[in-house]
MARTI-611883 format. One line per 5 residues: number of its first residue (from 1); their letters; for each residue x, y, z of N, C-alpha, C. Coordinates in Angstrom, 3 decimals, always signed. Each point is the difference from the previous one (the first is absolute). Example, Ala and Ser with C-alpha at 12.3 -4.5 7.8 and 13.67 -1.06 7.14 Angstrom:
REM MARTI-611883
1	as	+13.190/-5.690/+7.800/-0.890/+1.190/+0.000/+0.900/+1.200/+0.000 | -0.350/+1.050/-0.720/+0.820/+1.190/+0.060/-0.770/+1.090/+0.730
REM end
This chain:
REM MARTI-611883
1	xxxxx	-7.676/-11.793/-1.457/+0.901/-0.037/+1.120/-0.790/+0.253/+1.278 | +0.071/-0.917/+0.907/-0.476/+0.266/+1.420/+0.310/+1.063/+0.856 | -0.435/+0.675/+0.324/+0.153/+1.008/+1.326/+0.894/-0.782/+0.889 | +0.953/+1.429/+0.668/+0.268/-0.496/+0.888/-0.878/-0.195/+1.668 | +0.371/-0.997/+0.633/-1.170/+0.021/+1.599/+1.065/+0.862/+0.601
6	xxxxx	+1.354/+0.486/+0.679/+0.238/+0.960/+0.615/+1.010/+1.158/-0.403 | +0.320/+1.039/+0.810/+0.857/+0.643/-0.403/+0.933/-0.104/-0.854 | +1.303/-1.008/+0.902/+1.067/-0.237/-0.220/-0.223/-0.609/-1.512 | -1.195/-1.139/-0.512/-0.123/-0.037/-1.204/-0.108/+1.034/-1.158 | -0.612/+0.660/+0.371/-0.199/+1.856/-0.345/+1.197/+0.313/-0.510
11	xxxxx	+0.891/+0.089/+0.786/+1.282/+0.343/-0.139/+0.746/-0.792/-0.815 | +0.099/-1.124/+0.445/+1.109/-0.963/-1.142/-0.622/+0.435/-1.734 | -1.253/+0.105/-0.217/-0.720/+0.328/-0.613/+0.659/+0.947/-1.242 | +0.125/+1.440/+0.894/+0.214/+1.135/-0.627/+1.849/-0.497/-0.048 | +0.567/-0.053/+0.896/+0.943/-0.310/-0.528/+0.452/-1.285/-1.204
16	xxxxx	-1.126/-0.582/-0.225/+0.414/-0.758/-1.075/-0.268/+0.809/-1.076 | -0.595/+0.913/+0.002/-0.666/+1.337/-1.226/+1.380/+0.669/-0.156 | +0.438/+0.297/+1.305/+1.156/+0.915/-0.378/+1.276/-0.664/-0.391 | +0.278/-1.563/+0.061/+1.028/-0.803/-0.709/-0.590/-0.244/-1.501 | -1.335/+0.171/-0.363/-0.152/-0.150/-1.333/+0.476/+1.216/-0.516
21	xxxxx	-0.274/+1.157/+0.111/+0.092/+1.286/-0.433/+1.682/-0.081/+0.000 | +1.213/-0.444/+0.257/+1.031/-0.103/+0.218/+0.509/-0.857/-1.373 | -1.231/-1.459/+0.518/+0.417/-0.870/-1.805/-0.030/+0.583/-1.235 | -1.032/+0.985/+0.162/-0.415/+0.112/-1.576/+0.916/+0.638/-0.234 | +0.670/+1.057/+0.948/+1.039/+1.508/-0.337/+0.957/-1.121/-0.238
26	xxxxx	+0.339/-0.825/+0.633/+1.449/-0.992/-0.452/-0.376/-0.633/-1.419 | -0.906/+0.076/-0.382/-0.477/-1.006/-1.144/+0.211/+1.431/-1.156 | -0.465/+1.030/+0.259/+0.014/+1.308/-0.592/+1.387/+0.391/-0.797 | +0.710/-0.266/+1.304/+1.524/+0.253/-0.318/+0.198/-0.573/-1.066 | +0.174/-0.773/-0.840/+0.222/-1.559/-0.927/-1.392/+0.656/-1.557
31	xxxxx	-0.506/+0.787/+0.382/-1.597/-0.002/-1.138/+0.177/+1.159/-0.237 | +0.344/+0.878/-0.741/-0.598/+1.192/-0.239/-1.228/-0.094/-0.368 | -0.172/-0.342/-1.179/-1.971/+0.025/-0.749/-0.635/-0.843/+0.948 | +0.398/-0.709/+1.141/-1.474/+0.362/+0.993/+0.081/+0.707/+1.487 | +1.404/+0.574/+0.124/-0.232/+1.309/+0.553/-1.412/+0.900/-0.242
36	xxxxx	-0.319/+0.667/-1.367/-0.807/+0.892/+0.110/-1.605/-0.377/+0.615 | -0.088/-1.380/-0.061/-1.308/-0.345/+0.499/-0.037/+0.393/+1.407 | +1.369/-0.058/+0.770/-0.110/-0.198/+1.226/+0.490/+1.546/+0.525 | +0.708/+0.873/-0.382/+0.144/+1.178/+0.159/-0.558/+0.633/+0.485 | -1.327/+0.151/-0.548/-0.973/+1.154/+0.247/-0.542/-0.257/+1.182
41	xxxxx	+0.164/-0.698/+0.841/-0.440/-0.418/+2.109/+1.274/-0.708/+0.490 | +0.764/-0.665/-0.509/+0.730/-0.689/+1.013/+0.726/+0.387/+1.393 | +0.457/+1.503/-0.369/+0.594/+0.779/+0.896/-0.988/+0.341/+0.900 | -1.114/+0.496/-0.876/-0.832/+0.023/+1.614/-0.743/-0.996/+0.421 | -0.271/-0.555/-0.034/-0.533/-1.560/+0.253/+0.714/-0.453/+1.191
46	xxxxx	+1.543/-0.197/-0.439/+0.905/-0.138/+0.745/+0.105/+1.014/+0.928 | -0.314/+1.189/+0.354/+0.062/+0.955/+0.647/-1.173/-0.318/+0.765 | -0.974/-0.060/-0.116/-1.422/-0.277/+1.082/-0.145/-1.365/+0.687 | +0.767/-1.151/-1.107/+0.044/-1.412/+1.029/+1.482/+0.400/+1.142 | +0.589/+0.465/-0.054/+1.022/-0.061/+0.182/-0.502/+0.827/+1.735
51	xxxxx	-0.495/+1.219/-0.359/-0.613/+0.637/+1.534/-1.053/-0.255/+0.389 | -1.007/-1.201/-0.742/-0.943/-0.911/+0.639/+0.790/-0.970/+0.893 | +0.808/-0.186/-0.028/+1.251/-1.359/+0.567/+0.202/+1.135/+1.345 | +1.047/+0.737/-0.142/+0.178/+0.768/+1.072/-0.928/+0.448/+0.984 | -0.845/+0.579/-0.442/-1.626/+0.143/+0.653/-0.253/-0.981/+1.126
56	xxxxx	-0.129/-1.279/-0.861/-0.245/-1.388/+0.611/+1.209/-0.531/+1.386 | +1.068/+0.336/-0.337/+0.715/-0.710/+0.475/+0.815/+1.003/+1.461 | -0.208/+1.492/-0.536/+0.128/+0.867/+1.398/-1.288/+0.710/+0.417 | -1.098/-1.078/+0.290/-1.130/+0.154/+0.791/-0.791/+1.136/-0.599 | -0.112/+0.505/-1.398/-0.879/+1.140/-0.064/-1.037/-0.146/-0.915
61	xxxxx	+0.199/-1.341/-0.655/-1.161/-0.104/-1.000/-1.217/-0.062/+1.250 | -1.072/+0.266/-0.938/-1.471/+0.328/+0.772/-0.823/-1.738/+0.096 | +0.353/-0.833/-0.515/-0.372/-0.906/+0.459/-0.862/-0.418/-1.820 | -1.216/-1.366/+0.402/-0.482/-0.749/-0.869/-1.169/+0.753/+0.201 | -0.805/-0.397/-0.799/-1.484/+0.115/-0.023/-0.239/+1.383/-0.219
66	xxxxx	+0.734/+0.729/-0.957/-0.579/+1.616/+0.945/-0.764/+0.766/-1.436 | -0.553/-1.267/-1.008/-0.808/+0.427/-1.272/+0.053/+0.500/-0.893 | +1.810/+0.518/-0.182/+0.272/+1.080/-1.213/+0.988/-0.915/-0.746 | +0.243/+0.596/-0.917/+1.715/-0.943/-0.703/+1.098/+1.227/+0.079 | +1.048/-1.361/+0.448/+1.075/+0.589/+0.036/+0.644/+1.081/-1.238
71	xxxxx	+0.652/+0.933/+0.379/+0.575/+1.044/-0.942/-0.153/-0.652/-1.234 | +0.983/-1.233/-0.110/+0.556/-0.446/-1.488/-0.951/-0.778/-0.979 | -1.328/-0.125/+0.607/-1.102/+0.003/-0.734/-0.228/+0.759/-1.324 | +0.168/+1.202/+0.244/-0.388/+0.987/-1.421/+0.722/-0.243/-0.937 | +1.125/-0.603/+0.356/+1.581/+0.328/-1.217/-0.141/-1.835/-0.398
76	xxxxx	-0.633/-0.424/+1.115/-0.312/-1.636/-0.750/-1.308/-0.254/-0.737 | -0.957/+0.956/-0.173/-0.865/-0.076/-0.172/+0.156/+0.361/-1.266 | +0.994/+1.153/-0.833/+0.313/+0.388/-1.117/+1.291/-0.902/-0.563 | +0.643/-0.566/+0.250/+0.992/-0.975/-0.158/-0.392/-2.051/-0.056 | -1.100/-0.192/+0.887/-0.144/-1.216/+0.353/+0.429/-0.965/-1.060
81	xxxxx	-0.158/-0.041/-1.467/+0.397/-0.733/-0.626/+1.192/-0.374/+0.096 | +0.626/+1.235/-0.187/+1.473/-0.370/-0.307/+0.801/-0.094/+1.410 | -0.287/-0.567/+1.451/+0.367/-0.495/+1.030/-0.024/-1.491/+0.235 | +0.853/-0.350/-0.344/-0.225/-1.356/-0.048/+0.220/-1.064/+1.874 | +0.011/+0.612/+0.543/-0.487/-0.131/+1.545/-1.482/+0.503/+0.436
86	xxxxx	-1.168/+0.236/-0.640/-0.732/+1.088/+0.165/-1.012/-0.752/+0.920 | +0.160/-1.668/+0.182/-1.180/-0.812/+1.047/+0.835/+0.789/+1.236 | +1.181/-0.097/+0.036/+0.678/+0.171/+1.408/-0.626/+1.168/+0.349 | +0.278/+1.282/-0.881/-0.847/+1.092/+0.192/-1.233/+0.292/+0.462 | -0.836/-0.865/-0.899/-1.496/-0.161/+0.652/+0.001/-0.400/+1.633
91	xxxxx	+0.691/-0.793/+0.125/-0.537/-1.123/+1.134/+0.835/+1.246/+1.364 | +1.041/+0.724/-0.236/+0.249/+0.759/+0.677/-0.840/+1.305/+0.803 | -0.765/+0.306/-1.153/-1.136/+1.211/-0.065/-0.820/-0.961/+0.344 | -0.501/-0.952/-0.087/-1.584/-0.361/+0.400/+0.397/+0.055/+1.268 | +1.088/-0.525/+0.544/-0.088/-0.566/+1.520/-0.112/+1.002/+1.065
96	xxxxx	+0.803/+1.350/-0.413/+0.129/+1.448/+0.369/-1.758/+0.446/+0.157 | -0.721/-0.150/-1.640/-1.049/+0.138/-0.046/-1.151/-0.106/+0.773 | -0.205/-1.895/+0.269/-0.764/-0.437/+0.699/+0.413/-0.906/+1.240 | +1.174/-0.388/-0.029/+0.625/-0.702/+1.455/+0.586/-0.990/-0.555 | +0.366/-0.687/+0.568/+0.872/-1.665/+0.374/-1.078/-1.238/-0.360
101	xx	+0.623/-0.921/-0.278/-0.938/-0.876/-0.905/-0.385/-0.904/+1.771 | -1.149/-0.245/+0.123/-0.762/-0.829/+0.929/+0.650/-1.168/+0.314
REM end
């Protein structure tokens, strides 16, 4: 998945993270036996994209480029398999990471 080149891409971005995190819980509803795969982060997952969005959108996120990964790194980093959005993820953190695609 390509980086986004500006902000506002940034943004549509994470909010497409935080309408996935919405599908799966709607998809959840309907599954018990694959509830438990998704259990153990979804809530917070959903909890850190959710005030990465806000951040972004009432002027307080710190901006691109600034070399660290975002919070929800660690909990994707122990989960990644079983996220089945997890390019979106990447491409979110790299851009935070290292900037906006050229």
């Amino acid at each position: 998945m390509k980086k986004p080149s500006n902000f506002n891409q940034l943004v549509d971005l994470v909010h497409e993270a935080v309408y996935e995190v919405d599908e799966l819980r709607a998809c959840l509803e309907h599954d018990d036996d694959e509830a438990a795969t998704y259990t153990p982060f979804l809530d917070s997952l959903d909890a850190m994209l959710r005030e990465l969005h806000e951040s972004m959108v009432s002027g307080t996120y710190p901006g691109v480029g600034q070399g660290g990964d975002l919070p929800f790194m660690d909990l994707f980093k122990k989960h990644e398999r079983s996220i089945p959005f997890r390019e979106l993820l990447r491409t979110i953190n790299a851009t935070h990471r290292e900037g906006y695609e050229a």
